[in-house]
N, C-alpha and C positions, 0 to 999 in steps of 0.2 A: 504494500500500500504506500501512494507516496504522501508527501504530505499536504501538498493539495485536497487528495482526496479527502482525509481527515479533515483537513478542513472543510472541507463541503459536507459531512456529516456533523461536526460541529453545530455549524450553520443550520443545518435542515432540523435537528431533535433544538437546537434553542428556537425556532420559529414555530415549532410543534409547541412548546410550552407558552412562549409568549400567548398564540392563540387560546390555549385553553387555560389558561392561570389569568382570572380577571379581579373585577372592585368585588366582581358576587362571590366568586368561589375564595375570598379571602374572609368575607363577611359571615359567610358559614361557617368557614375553619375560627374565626373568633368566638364563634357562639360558646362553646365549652367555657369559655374564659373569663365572658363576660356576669357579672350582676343581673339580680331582676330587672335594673333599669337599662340595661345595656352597658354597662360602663364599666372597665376594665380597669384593675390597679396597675401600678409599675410594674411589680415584680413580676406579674401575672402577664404583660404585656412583653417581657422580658422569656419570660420562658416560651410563648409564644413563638419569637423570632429564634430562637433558638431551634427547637421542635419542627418550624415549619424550613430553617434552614438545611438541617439535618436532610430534611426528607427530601427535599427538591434536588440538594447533589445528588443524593442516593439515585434519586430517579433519573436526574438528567444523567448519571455516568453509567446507570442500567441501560440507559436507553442507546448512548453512544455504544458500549461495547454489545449493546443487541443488533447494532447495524455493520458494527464491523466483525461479527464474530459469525453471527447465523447466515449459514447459507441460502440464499433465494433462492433456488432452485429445485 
């Protein structure tokens, strides 16, 4: 592979997540965290970015070595 191509699969799974990572599917990933009123503390808001950063590498470097690893064919 060279790295062009890598780069182009870079490229294709982050525009795959841009698309489907928006305002709403962040608003439901807060719900656990928030109060009856809607309203989240620091620390609480803090573990948040933490939890939802964890997952999004995970997923975007799942997703990278699922393009470079599985065969299409």
């Amino acid at each position: 592979m060279t790295k062009e191509e890598l780069i182009t699969i870079f490229n294709t799974v982050q525009k795959k997540f841009e698309d489907e990572i928006n305002e709403d599917y962040f608003l439901q990933r807060l719900k656990p965290y928030t109060d009856s009123d809607g309203f989240i503390e620091y620390h609480k808001l803090a573990m948040f970015a933490y939890n939802e950063s964890l997952a999004s590498s995970k997923g975007f470097l799942f997703e990278v070595l699922s393009e470079v690893l599985v065969d299409k064919e």
